[in-house]
PDB file of N, CA, C, O and CB in Angstrom:
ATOM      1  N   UNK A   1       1.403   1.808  -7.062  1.00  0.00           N
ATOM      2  CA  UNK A   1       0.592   2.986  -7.178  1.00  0.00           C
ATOM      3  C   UNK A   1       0.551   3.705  -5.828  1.00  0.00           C
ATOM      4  O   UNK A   1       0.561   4.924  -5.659  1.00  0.00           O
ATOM      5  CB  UNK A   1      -0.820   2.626  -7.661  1.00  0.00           C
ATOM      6  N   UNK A   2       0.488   2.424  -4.580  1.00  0.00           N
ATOM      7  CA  UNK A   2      -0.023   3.388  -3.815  1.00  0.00           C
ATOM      8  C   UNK A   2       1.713   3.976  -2.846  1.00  0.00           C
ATOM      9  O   UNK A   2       1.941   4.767  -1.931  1.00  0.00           O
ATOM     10  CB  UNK A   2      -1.534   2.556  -2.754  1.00  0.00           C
ATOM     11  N   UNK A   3       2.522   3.106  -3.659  1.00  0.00           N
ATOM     12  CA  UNK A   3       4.034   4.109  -2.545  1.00  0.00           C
ATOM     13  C   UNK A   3       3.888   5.371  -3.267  1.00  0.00           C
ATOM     14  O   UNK A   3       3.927   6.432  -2.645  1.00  0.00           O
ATOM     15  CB  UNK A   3       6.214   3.455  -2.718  1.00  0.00           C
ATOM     16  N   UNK A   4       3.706   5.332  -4.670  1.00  0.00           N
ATOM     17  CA  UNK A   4       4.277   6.649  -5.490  1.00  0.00           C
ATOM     18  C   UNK A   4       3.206   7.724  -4.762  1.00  0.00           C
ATOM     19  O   UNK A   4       3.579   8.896  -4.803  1.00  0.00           O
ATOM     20  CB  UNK A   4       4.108   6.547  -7.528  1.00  0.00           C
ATOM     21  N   UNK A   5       2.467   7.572  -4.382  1.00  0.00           N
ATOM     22  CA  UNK A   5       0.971   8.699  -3.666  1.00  0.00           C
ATOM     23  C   UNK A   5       2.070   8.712  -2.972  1.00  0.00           C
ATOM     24  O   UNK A   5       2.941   9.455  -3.423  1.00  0.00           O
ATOM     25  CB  UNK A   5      -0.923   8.268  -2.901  1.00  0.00           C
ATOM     26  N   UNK A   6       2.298   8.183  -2.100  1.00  0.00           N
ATOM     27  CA  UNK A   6       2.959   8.505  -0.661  1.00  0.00           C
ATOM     28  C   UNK A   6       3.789   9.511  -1.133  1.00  0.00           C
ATOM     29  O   UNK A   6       3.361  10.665  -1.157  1.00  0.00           O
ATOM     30  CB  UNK A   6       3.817   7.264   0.181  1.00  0.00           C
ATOM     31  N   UNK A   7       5.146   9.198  -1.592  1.00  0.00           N
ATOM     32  CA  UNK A   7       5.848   9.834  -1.735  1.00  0.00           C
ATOM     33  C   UNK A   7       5.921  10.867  -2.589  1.00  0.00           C
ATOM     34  O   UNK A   7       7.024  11.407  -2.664  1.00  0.00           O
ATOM     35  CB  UNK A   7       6.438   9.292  -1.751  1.00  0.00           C
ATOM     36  N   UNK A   8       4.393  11.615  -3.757  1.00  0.00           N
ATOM     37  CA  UNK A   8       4.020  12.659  -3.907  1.00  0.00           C
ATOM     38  C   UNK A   8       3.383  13.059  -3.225  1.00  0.00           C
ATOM     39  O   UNK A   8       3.379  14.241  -3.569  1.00  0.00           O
ATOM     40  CB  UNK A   8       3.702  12.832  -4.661  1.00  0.00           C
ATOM     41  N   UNK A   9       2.582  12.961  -2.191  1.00  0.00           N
ATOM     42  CA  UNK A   9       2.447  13.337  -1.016  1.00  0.00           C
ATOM     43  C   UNK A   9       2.611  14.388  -0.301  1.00  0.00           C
ATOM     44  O   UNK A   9       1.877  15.289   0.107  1.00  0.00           O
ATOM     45  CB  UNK A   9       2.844  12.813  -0.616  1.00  0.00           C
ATOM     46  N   UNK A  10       4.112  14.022  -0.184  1.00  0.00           N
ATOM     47  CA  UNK A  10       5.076  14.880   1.342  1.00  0.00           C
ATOM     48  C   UNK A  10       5.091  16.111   0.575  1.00  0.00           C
ATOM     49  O   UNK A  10       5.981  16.793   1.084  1.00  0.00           O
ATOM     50  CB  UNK A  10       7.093  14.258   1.938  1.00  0.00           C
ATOM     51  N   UNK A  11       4.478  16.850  -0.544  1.00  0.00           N
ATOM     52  CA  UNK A  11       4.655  17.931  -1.031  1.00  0.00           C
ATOM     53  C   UNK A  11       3.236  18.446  -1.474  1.00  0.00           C
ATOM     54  O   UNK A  11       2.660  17.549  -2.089  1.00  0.00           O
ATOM     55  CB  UNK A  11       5.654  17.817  -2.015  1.00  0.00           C
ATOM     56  N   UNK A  12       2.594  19.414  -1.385  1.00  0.00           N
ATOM     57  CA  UNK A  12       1.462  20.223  -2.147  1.00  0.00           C
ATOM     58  C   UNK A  12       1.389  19.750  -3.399  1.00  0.00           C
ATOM     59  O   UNK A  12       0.391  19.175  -3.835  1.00  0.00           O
ATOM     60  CB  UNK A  12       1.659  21.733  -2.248  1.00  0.00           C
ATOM     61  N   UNK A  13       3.043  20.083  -4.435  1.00  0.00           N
ATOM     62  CA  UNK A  13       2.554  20.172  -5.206  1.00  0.00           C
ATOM     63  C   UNK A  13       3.126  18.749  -6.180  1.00  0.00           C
ATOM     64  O   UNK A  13       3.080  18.736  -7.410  1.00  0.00           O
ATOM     65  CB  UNK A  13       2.657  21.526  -5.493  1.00  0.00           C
ATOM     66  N   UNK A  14       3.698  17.514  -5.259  1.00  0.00           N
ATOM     67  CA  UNK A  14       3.412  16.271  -5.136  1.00  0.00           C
ATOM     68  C   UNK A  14       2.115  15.965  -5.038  1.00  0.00           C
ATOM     69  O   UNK A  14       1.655  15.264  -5.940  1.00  0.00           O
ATOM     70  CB  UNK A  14       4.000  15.807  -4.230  1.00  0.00           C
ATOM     71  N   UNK A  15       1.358  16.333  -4.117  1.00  0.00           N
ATOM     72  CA  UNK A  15       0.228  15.752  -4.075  1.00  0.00           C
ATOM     73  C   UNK A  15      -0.711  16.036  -5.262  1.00  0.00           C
ATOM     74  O   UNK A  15      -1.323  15.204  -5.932  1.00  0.00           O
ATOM     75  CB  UNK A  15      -0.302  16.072  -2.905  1.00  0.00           C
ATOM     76  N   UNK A  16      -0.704  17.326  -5.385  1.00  0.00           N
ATOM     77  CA  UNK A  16      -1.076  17.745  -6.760  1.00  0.00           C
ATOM     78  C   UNK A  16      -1.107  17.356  -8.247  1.00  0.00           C
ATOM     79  O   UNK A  16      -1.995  17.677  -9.037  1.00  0.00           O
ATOM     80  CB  UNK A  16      -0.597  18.491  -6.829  1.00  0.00           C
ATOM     81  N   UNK A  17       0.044  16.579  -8.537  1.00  0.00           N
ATOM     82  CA  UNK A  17       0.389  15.820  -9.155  1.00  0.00           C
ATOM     83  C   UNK A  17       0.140  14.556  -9.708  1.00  0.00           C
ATOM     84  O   UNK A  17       0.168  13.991 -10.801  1.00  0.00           O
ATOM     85  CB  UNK A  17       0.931  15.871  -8.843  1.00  0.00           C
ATOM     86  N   UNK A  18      -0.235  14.225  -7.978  1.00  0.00           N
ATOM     87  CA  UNK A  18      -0.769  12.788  -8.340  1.00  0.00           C
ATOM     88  C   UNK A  18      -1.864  12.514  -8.144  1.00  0.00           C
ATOM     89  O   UNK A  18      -2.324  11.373  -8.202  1.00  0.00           O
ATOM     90  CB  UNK A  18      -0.258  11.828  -7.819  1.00  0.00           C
ATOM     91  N   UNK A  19      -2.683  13.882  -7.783  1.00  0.00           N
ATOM     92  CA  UNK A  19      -3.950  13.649  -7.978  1.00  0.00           C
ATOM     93  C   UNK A  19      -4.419  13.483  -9.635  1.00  0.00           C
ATOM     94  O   UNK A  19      -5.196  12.641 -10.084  1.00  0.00           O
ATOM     95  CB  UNK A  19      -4.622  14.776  -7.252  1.00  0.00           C
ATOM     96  N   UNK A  20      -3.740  14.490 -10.339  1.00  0.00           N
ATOM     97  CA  UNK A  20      -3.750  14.523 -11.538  1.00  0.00           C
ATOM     98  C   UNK A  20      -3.523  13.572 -12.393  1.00  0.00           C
ATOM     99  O   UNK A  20      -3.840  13.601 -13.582  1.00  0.00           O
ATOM    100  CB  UNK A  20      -3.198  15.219 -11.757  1.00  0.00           C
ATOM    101  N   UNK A  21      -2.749  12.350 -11.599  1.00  0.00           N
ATOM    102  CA  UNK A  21      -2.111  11.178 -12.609  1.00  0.00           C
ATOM    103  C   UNK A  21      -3.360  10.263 -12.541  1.00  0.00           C
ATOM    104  O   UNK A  21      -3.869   9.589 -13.437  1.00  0.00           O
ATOM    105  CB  UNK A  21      -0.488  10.298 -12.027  1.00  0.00           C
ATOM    106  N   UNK A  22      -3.690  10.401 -11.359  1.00  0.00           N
ATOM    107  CA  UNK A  22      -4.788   9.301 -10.824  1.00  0.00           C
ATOM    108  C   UNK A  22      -6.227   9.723 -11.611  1.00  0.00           C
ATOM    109  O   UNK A  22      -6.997   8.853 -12.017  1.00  0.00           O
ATOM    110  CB  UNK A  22      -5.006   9.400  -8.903  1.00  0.00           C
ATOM    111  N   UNK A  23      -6.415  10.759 -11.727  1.00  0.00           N
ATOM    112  CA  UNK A  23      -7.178  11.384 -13.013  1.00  0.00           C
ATOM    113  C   UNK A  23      -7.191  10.771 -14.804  1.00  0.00           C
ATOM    114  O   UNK A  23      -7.949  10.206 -15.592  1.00  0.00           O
ATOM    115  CB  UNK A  23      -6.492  12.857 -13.052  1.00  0.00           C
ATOM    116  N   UNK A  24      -5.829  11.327 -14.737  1.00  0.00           N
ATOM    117  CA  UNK A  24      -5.334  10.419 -16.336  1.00  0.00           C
ATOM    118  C   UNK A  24      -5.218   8.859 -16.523  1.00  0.00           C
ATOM    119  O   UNK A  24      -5.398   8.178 -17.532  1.00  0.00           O
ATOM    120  CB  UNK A  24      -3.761  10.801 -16.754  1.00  0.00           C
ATOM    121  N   UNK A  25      -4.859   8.500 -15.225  1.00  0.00           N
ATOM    122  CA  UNK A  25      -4.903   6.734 -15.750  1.00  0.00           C
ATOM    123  C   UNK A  25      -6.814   6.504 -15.562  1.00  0.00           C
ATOM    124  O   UNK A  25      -7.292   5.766 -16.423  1.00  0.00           O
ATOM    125  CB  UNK A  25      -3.630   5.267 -14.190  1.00  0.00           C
ATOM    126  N   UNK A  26      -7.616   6.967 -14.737  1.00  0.00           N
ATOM    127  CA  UNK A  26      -8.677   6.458 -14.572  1.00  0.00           C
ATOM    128  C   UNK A  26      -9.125   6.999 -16.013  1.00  0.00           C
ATOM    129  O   UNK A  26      -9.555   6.097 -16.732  1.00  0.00           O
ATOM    130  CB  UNK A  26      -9.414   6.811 -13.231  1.00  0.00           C
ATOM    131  N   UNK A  27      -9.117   8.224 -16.567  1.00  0.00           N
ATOM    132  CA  UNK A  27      -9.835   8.457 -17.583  1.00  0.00           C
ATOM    133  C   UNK A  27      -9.814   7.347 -19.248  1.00  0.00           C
ATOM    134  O   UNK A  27     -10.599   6.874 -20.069  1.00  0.00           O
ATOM    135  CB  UNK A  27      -9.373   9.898 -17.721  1.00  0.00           C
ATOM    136  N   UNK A  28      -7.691   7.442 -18.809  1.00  0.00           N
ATOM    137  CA  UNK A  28      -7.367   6.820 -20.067  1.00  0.00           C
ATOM    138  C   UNK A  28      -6.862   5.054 -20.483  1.00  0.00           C
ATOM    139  O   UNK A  28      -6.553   4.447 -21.508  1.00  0.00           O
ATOM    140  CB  UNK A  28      -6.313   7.713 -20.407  1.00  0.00           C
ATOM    141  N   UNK A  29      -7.011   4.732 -19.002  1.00  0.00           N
ATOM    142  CA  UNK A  29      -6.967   3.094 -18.789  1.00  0.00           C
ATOM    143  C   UNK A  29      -8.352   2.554 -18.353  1.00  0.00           C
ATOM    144  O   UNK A  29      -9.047   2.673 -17.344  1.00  0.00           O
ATOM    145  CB  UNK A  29      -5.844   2.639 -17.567  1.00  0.00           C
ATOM    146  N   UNK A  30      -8.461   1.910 -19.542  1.00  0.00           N
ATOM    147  CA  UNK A  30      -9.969   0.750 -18.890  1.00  0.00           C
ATOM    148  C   UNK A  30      -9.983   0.346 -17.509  1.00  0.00           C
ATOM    149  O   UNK A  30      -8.843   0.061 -17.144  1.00  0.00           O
ATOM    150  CB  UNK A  30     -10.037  -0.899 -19.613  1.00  0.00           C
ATOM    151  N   UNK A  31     -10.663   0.244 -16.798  1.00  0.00           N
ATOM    152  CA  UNK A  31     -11.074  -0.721 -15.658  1.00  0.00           C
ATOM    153  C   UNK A  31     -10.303  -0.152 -14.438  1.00  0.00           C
ATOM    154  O   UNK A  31     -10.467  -0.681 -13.339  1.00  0.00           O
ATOM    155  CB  UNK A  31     -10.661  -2.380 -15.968  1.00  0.00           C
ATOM    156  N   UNK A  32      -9.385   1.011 -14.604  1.00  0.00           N
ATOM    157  CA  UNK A  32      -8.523   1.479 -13.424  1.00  0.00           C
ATOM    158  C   UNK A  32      -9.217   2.220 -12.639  1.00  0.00           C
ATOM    159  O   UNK A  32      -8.960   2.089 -11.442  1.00  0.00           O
ATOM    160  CB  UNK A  32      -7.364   2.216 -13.740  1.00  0.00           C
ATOM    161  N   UNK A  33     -10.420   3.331 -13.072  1.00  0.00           N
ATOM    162  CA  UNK A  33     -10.921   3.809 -12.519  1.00  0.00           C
ATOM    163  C   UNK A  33     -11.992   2.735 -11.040  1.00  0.00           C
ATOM    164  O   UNK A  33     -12.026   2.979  -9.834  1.00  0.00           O
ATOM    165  CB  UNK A  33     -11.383   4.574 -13.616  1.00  0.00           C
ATOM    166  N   UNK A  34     -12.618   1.739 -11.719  1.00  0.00           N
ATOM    167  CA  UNK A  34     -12.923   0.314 -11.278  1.00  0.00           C
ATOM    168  C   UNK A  34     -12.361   0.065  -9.693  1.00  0.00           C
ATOM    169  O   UNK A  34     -12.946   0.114  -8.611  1.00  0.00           O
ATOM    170  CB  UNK A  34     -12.148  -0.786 -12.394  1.00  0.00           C
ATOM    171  N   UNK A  35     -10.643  -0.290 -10.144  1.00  0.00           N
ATOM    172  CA  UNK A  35      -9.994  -0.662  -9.420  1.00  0.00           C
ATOM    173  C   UNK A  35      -9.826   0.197  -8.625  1.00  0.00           C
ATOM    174  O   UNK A  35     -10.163  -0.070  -7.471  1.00  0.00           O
ATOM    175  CB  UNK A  35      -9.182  -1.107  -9.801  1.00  0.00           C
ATOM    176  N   UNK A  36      -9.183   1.708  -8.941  1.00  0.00           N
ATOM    177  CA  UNK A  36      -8.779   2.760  -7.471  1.00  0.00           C
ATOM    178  C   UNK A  36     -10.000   2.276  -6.810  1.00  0.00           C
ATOM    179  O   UNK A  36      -9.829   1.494  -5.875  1.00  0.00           O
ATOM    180  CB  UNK A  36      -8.709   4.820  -7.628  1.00  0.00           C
ATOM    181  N   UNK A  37     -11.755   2.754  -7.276  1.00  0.00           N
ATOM    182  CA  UNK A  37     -12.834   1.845  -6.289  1.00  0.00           C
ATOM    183  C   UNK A  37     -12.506   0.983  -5.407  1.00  0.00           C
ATOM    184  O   UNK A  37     -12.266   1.333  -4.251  1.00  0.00           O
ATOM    185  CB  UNK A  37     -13.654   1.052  -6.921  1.00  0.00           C
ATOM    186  N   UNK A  38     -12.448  -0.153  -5.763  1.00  0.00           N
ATOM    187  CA  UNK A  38     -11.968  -1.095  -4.747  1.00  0.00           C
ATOM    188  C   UNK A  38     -11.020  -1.239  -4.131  1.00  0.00           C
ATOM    189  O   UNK A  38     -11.135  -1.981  -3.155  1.00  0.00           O
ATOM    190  CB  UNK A  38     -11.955  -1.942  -4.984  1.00  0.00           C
ATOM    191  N   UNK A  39      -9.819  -0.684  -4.369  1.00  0.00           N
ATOM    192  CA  UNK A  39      -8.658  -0.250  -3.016  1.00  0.00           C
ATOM    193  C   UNK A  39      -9.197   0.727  -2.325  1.00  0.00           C
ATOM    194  O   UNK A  39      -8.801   0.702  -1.160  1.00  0.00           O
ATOM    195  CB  UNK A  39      -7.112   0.359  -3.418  1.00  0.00           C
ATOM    196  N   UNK A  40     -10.007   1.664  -2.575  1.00  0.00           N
ATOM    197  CA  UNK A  40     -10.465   2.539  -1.418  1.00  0.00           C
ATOM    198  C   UNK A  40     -11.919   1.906  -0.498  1.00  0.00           C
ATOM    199  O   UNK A  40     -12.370   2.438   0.516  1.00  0.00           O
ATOM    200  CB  UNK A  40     -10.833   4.113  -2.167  1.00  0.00           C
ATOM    201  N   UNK A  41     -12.551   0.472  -1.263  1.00  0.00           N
ATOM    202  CA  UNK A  41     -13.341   0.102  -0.676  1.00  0.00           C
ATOM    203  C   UNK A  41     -12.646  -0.932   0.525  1.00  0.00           C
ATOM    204  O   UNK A  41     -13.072  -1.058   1.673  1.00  0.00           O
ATOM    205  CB  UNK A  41     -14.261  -0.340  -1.618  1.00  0.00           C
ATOM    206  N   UNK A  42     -11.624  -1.532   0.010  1.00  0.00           N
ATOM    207  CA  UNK A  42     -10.873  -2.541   0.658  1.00  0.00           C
ATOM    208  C   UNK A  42     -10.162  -2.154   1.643  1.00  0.00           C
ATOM    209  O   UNK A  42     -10.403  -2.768   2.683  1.00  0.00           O
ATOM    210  CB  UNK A  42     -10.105  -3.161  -0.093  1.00  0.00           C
ATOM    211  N   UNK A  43      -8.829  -0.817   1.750  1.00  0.00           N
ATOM    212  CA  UNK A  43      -8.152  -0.374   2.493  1.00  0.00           C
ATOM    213  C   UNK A  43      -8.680   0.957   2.931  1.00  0.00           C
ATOM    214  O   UNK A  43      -7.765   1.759   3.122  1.00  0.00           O
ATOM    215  CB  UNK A  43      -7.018  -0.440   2.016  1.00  0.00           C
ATOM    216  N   UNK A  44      -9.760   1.388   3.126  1.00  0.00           N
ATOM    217  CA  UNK A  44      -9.881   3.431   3.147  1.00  0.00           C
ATOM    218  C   UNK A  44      -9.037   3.694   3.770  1.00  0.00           C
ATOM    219  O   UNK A  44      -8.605   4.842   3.665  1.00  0.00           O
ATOM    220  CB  UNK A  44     -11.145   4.396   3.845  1.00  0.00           C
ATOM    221  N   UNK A  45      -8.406   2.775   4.702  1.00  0.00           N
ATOM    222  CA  UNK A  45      -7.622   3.979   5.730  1.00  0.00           C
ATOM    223  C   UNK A  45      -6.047   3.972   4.821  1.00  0.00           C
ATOM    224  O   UNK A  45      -5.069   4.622   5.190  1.00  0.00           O
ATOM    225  CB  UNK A  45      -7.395   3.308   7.913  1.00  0.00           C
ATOM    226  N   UNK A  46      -6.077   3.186   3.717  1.00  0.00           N
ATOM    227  CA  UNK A  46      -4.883   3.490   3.461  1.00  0.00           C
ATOM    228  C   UNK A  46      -5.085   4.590   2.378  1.00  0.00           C
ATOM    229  O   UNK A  46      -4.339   5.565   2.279  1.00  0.00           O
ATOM    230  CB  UNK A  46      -4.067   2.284   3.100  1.00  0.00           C
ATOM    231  N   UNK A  47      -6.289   4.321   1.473  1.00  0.00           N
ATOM    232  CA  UNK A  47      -5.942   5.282   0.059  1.00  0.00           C
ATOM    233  C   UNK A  47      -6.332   6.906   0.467  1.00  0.00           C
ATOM    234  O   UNK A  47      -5.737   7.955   0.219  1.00  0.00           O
ATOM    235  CB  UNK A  47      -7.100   4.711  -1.512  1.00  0.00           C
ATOM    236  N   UNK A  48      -7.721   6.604   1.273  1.00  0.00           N
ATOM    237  CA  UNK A  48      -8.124   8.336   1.722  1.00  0.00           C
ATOM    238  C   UNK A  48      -7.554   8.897   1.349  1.00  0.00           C
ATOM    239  O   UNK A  48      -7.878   9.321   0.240  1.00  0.00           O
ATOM    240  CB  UNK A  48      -8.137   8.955   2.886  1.00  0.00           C
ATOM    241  N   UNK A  49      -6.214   9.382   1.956  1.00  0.00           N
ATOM    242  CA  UNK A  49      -5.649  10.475   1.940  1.00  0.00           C
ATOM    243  C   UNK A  49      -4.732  10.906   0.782  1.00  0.00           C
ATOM    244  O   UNK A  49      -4.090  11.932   0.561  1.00  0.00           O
ATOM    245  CB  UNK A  49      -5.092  10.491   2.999  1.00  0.00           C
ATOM    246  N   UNK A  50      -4.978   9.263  -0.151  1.00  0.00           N
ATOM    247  CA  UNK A  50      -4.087   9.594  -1.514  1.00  0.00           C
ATOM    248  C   UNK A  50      -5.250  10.257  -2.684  1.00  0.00           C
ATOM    249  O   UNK A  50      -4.933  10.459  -3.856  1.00  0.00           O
ATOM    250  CB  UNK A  50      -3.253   7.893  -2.224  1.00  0.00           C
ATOM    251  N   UNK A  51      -6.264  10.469  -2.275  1.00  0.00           N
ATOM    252  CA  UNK A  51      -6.745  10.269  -3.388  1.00  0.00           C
ATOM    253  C   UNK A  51      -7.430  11.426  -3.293  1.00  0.00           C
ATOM    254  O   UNK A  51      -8.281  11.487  -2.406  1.00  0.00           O
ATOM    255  CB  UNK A  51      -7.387   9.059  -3.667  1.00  0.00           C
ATOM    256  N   UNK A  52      -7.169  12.886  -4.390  1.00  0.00           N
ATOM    257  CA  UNK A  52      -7.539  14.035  -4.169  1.00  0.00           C
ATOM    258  C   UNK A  52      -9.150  14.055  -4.546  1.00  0.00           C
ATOM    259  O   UNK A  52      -9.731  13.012  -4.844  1.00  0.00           O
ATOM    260  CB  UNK A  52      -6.624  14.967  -4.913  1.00  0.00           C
ATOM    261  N   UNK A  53      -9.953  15.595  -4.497  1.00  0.00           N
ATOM    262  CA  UNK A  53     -10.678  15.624  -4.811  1.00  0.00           C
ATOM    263  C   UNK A  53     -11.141  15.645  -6.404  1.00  0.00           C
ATOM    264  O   UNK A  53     -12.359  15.548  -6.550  1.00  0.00           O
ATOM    265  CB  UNK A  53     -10.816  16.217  -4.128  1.00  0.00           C
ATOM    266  N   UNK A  54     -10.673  15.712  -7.132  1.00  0.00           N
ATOM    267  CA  UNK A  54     -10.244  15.674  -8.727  1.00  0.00           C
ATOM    268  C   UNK A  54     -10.436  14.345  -8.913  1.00  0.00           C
ATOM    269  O   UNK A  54     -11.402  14.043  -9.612  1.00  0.00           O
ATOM    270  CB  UNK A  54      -8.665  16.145  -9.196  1.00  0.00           C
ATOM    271  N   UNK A  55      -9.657  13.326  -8.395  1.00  0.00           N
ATOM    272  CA  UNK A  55      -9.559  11.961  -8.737  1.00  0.00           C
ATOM    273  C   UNK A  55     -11.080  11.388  -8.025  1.00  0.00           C
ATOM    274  O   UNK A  55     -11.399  10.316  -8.539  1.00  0.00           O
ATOM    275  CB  UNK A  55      -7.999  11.232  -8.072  1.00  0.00           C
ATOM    276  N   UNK A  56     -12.053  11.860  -6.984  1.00  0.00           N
ATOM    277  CA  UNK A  56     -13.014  11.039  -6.491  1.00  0.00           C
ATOM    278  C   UNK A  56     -13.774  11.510  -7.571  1.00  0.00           C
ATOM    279  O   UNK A  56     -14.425  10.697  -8.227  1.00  0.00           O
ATOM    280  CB  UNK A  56     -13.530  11.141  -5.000  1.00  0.00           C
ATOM    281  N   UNK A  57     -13.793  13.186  -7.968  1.00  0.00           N
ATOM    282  CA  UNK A  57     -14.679  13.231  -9.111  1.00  0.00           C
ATOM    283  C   UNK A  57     -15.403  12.708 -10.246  1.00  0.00           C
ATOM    284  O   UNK A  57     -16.519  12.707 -10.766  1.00  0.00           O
ATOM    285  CB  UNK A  57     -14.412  13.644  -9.436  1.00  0.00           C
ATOM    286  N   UNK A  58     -13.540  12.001 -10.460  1.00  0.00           N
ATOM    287  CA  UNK A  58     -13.714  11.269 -11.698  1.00  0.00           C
ATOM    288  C   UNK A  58     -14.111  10.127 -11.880  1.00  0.00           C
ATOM    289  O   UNK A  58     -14.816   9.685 -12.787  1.00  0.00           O
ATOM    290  CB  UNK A  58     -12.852  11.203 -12.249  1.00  0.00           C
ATOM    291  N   UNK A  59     -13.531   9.484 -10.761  1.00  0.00           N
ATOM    292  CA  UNK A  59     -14.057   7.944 -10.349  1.00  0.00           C
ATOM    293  C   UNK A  59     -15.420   7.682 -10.367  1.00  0.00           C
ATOM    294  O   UNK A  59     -15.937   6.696 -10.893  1.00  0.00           O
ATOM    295  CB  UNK A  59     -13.698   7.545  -8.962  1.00  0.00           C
ATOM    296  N   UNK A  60     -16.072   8.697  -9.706  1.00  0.00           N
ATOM    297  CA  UNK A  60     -17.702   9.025  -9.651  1.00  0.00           C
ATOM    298  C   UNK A  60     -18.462   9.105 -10.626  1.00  0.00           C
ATOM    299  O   UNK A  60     -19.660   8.820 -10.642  1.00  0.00           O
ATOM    300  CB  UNK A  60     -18.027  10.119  -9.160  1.00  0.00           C
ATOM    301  N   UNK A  61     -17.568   9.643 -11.817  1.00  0.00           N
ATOM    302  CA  UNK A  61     -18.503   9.723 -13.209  1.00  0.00           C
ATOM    303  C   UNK A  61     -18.059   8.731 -13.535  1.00  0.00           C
ATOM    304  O   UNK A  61     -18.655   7.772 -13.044  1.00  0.00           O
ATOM    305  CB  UNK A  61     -18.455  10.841 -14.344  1.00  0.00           C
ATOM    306  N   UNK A  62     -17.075   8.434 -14.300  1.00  0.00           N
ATOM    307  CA  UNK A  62     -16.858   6.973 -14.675  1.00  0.00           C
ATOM    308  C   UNK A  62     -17.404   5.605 -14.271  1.00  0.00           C
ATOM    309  O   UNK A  62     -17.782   4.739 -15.058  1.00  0.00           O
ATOM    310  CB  UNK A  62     -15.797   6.814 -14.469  1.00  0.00           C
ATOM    311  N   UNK A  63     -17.392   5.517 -12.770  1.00  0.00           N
ATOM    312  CA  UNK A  63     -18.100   4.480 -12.160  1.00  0.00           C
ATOM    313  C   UNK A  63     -19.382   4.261 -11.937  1.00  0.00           C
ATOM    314  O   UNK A  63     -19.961   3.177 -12.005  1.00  0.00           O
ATOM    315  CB  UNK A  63     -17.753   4.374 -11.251  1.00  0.00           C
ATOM    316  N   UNK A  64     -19.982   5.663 -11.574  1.00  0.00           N
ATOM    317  CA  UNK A  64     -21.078   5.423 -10.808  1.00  0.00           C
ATOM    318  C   UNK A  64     -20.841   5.314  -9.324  1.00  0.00           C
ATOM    319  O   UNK A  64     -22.002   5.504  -8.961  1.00  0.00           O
ATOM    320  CB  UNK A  64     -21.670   4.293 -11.278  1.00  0.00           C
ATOM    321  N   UNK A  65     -20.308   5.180  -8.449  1.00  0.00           N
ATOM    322  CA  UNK A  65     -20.113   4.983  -7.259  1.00  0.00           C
ATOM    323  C   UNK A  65     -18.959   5.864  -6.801  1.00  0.00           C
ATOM    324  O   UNK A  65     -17.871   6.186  -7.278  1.00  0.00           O
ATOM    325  CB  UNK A  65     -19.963   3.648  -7.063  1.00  0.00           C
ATOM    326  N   UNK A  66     -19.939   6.239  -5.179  1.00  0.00           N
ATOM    327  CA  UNK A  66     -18.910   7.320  -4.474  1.00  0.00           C
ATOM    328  C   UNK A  66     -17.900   6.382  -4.180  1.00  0.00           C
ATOM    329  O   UNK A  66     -18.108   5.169  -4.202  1.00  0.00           O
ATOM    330  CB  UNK A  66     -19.441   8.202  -3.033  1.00  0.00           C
ATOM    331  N   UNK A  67     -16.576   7.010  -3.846  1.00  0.00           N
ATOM    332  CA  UNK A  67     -15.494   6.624  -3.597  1.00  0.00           C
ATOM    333  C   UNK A  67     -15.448   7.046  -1.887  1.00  0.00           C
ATOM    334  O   UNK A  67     -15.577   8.149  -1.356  1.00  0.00           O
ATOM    335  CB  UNK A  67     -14.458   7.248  -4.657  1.00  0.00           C
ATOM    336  N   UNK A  68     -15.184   5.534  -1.219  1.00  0.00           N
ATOM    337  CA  UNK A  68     -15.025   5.057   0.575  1.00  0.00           C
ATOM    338  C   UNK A  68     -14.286   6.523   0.685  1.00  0.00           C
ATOM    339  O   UNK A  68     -13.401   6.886  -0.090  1.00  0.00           O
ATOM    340  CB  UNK A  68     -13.772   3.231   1.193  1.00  0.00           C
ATOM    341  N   UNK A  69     -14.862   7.401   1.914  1.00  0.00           N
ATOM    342  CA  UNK A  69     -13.687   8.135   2.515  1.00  0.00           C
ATOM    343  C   UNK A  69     -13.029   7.615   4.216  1.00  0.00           C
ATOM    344  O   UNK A  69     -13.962   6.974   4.699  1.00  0.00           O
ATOM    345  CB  UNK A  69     -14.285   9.768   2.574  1.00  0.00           C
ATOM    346  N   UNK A  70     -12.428   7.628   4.745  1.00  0.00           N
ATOM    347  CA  UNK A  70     -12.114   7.063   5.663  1.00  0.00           C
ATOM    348  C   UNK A  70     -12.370   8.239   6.977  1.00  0.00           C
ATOM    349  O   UNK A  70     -12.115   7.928   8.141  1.00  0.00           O
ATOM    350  CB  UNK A  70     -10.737   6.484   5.342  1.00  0.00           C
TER     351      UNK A  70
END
């Protein structure tokens, strides 16, 4: 999960993209939303910057809990 961020990334509308994916799996996979949580609680300095504002949104409703920024 977290090379494919990287390497949508190096582009706007890469990044864009995968903010959007990270959106759809949290909405439409059980427990993923959960999990991005805890890789951004575990690593922030690695996910921060993968993880758009769209995707903390969602995490936030789904979870209940803000998502670590680094």
């Amino acid at each position: 999960m977290r090379r494919t961020a990287l390497l949508l990334g190096r582009t706007p509308e890469g990044a864009t993209r995968s903010d959007r994916a990270l959106v759809d799996l949290a909405r439409r996979t059980p427990g993923f939303a959960a999990r991005l949580t805890g890789w951004l609680g575990e690593a922030p300095q690695d996910w921060a910057a993968l993880v758009g504002p769209s995707a903390r949104r969602t995490i936030e409703q789904l979870t209940g809990a803000v998502p670590v920024s680094a």
